[in-house]
N, C-alpha and C positions, 0 to 999 in steps of 0.2 A: 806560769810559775811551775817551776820542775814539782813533783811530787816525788816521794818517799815512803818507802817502808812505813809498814805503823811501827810507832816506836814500841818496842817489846816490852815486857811486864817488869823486865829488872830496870830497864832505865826508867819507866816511869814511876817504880816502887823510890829511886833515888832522888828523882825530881821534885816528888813531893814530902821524903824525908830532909831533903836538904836545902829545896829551893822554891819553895813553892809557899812566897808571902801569907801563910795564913794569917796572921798577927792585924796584917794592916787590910785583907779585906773581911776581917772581924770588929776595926774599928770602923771600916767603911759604912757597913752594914748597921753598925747596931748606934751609930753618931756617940759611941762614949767608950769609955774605958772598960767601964765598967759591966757586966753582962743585964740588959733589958732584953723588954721584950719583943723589940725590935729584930733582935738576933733571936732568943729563946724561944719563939713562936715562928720565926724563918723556916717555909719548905727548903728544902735540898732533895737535889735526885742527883740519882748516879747511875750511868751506865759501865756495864762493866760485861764482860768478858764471858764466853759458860760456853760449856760441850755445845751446847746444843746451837749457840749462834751468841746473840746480843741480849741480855736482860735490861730491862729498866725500872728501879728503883725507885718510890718516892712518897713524900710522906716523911721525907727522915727531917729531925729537928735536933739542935744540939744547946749545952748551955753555957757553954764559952769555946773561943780558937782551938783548944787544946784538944777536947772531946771530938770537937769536927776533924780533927788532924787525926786523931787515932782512928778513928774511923775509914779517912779515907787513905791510912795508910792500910788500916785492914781491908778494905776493897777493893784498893787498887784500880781505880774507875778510869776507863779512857777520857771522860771527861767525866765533869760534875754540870748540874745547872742551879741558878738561884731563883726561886719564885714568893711569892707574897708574905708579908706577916699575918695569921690567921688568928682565929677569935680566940684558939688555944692551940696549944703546943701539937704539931701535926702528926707528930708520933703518937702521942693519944687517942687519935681518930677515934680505931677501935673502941674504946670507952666509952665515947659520947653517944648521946642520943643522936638519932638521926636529922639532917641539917644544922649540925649545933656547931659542927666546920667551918666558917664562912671565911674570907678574905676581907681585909678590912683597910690594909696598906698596902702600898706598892711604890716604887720605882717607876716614874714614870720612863719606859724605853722605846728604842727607836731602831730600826733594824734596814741598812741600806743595802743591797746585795748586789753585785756588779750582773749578777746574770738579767737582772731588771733592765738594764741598758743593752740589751744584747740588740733590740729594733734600732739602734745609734749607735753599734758600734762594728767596726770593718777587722780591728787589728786583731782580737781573740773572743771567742763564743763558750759557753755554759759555765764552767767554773777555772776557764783559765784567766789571767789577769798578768797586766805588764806596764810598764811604766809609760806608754803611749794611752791606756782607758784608768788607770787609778788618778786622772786628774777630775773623770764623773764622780767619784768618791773624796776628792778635796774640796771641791768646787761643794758638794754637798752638804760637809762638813762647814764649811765658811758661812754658806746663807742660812743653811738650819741652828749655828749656835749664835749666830747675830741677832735672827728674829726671837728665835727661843728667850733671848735676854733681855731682847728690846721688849717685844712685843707682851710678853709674860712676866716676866720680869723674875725669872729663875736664874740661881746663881751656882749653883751647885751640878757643873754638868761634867760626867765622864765619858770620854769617848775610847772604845777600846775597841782597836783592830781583831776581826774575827779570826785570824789566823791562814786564812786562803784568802776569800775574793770579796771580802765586803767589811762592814764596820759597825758597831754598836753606838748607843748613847742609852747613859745610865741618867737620868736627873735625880739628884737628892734629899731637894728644898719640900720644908714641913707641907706647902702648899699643894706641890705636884706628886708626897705621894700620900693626901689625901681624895686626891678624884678618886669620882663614883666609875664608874664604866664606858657608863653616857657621857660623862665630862671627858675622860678619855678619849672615847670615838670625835667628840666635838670637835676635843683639838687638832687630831688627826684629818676630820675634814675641813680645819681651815689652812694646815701646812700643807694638805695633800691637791697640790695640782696637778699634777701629770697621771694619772689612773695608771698603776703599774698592770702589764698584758695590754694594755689597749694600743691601739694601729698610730704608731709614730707620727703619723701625716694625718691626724684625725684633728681637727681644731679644737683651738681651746673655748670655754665661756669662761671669762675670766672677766672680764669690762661691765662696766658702768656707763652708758653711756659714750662708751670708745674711750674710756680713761681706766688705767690702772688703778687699783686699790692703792696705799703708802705702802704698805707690806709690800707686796711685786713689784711696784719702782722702787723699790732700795733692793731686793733681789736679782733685778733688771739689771743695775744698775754692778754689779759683783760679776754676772754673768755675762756681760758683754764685754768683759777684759779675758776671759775663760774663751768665748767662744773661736773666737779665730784660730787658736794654736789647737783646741781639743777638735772642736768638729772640720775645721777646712785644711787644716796641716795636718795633725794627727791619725786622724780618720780618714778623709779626707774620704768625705761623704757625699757631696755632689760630683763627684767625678763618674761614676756610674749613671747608668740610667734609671736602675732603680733607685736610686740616690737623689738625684735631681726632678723625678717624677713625683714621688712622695713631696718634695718639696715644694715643687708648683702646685700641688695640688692645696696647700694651703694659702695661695693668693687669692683674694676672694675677686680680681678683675680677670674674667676669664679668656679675653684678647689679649691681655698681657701673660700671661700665662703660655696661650698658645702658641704668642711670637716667639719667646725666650726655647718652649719647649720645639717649635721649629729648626731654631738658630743652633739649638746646643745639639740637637741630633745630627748633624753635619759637621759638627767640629769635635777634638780635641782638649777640649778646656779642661784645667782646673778648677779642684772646688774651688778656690779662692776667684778665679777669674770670672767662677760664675754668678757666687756671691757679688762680687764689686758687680757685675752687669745688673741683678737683683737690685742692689741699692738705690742705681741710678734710675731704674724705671720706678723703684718706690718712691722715691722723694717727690715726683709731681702726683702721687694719689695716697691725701691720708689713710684713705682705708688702709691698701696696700702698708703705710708705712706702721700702720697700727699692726698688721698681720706679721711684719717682717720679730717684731718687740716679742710678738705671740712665739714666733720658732725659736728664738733664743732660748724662753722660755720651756719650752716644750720639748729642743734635744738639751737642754741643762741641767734643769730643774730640777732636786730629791727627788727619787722615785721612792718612795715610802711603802714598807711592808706593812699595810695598815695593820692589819689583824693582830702583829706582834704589838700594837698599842693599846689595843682598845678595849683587853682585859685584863683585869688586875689577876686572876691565876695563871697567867700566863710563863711560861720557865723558858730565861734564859739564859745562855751559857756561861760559866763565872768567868772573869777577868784571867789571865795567867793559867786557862788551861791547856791544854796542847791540841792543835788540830792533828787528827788523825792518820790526814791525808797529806801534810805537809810537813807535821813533825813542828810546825814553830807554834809560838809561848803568842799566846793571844794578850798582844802587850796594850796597854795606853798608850793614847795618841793626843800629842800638843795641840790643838786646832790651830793656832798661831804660827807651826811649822808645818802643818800636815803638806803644803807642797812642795814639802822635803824631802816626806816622811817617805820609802824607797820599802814595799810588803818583802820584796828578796833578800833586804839584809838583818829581817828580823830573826833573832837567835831560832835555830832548832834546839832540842832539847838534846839532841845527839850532839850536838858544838857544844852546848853550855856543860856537858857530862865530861868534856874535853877538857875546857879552859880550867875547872875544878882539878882533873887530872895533873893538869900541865902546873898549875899554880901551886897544889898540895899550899902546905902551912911555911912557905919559902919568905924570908924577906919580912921578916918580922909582922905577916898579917894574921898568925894563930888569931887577932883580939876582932879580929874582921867576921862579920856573919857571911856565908858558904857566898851569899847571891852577888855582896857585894864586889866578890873575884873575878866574876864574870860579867858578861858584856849585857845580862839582866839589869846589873845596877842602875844606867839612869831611867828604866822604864819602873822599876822599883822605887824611885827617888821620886820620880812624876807620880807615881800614884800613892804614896805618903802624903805630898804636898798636897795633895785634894785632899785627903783626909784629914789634915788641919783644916780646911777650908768648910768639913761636913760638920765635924765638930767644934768647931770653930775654938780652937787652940791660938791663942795667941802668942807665942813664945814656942820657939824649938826646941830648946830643951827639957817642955812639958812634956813631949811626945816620948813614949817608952815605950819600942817595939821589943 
C-alpha cells in the first residue's frame, strides 16, 4: 500500500472539527445517551506532536462528546487511543491515594497484524499489504467472529480496519467487558492456535486423540475454501524450496516426505501441483491426512496479538483515527463483506478534505452533516448501526447524533 505524507496539523485540526464522529463513538462507549460512567471514567491518551519529537498523553478523562472534542481539537493529536473504565475518573489520579486507580471494565479486543503472516506470505513483507495477503485478514475475520458468537455467545462485536496493515475487534457485551485478566488470557489461549513468531512448519498439538476439537472443525471447515486461492494461487507458497520443505516437514511419514521432497527437487511444479500430489499420498495414511487438516490450519489460522487481550489497561487506538503513515480514517469493517472490503480504497483524510471542498453547501445539502458529503458516510452509517445494537435502541429515529 503506497504511503504518504503525514497528514499536516491544519488538515488534521479540520478532520476533527468537521469529521470526525465523536457523537456516535460517545454513544459507543458509554451504551447510552446519556453521560455514565462508562464514558466519565474512560482513559484516553493522545499523541501529539512537540519540538522535541512525539509526547504521549494519558490519564485524560472527559464527561460527555463535547468536552472530548474540545479537547482534541485543542491538541490536535495524531492520533488518540481508548483504554479501560477505571475505579474513578483518571484525570483524578493525582488526588487519590495510592492504588486507588484500578481498572475494572473493558472492551474485550483483538488485534490482527498482517506482519504476523509475514513466515506465509511471498507477495509483500513488514508493513506492506495488498490485495493478494488481505484475504489472511478476511479469512480471520470470518472464523474469529463466528466462533466469538457461537462459541461465547457475544453479540456486540466491531471490527475496525487499522488503517495500514491489519484490523481490530472491539466486543461490547456486559459479559466480555466484565473479565478479570485471567478470564481474558483464558480466552485468548483458547482462540489462540498458531503461536504468532513461531516457525510456520512447527506442528501443531491441537488433537484429541487424532480428532479435532467442534471449534477447529467448523474453522477447518471456513478455511479450506480460503486455502487454495490464498496459499497455492496467491502466494503460491510451495513453489520454492523453502516453501515446499517447510511443508514436508510437517508430514509426520518420513518416506513419504522424502519421496515427494526427492520428486519435487527435480521438477518444476506448482504449488497447486504439489499440493494435489500431497493429497493423493495423504489419503492412504490417516495420520498423514490428520497432518495435511493441521497445515490448513496452521498457514490460515488468526494469528492473535495475544497481549493486546489479556489486559484490561491495555490502549487501543480509537475507531476513525487517521493512520500516520497512510493518511486513511481507520474505518469499520462489515465481516459479512470483508472479502470485499479493498484497504486502498479507504478514504484518506487528504480525499475526504477534497470531496468537502468540492461539494461546499451545493444542491440543497446545507441540512446534511460535513461526513455525510463525503465517501466517510457509509463507514459512518456502519458504525451508528452497531451502536443501536450496543445500546440497544430499537427504533431509528430514537437515535439523536
Amino acid at each position: 500500500m503506497t504511503e504518504v505524507e503525514s497528514p499536516s496539523p491544519e488538515i488534521m485540526l479540520t478532520f476533527y472539527n468537521r469529521l470526525y464522529p465523536f457523537k456516535s463513538i460517545f454513544a459507543w462507549l458509554n451504551h447510552s445517551h446519556k453521560p455514565g460512567r462508562l464514558f466519565t471514567h474512560r482513559e484516553f491518551a493522545f499523541t501529539i506532536n512537540t519540538s522535541g519529537g512525539e509526547a504521549y498523553l494519558r490519564y485524560n478523562s472527559f464527561n460527555a462528546a463535547d468536552e472530548l472534542k474540545k479537547q482534541v481539537c485543542t491538541l490536535n493529536p495524531t492520533r488518540f487511543e481508548i483504554g479501560p473504565v477505571y475505579s474513578a475518573k483518571p484525570r483524578d489520579r493525582k488526588t487519590l491515594r495510592p492504588g486507588a486507580l484500578q481498572p475494572e471494565l473493558r472492551e474485550l479486543v483483538f488485534d490482527i497484524d498482517m506482519t504476523d503472516y509475514d513466515p506465509v506470505r511471498t507477495c509483500c513483507s513488514d508493513a506492506d499489504i495488498c490485495k493478494k495477503c488481505w484475504p489472511f485478514i478476511s479469512a480471520a475475520v470470518k472464523v474469529l467472529d463466528r466462533a466469538i458468537r457461537e462459541e461465547f455467545g457475544y453479540e456486540k462485536l466491531l471490527w475496525v480496519y487499522s488503517g495500514r496493515r491489519g484490523i481490530h475487534l472491539w466486543i461490547s457485551d456486559k459479559a466480555a467487558m466484565e473479565l478479570t485478566d485471567i478470564q481474558r488470557k483464558a480466552v485468548v489461549g483458547w482462540l489462540g492456535v498458531v503461536q504468532v513468531g513461531k516457525d510456520s512448519s512447527k506442528k501443531l498439538n491441537v488433537r484429541n486423540a487424532g480428532t479435532l476439537p467442534p471449534s477447529l472443525q467448523a474453522a477447518l471447515q471456513e478455511l479450506r475454501t480460503v486455502f487454495p486461492a490464498l496459499i497455492l494461487r496467491n502466494q503460491k507458497l510451495f513453489a520454492s524450496e523453502e516453501g515446499y520443505l517447510d511443508l514436508l516437514k510437517c508430514i509426520p511419514d518420513s518416506k513419504m516426505a522424502d519421496k515427494l521432497s526427492s520428486k519435487w527437487e527435480d521438477s518444476r511444479g506448482t504449488s497447486e501441483e504439489r499440493w494435489e500430489e500431497l493429497l493423493g499420498e495423504a489419503k492412504k495414511n490417516q495420520n498423514v491426512w490428520n497432518a495435511i487438516e493441521d497445515v490448513i490450519l496452521m498457514y490460515t489460522y488468526p494469528r492473535l496479538d495475544a497481549e493486546v487481550s489479556k489486559h484490561r489497561n491495555h490502549l487501543l487506538k480509537a475507531p476513525f483515527c487517521v493512520h500516520p503513515k497512510t493518511g486513511r480514517v481507520c474505518v469499520p469493517v462489515d465481516p459479512h463483506t470483508v472479502d470485499s472490503f479493498d484497504p486502498s480504497t479507504v478514504p484518506t483524510v487528504g480525499q475526504l478534505l477534497r470531496e468537502l471542498d468540492e461539494m461546499g453547501n451545493s444542491n440543497g445539502e446545507e441540512t446534511k452533516a460535513d461526513w455525510e458529503k463525503t465517501s466517510l458516510k457509509p463507514y459512518i452509517e456502519l458504525m451508528n448501526n452497531h451502536v443501536r445494537t450496543v445500546i440497544d435502541v430499537k427504533h431509528e429515529e430514537d437515535m439523536t447524533w
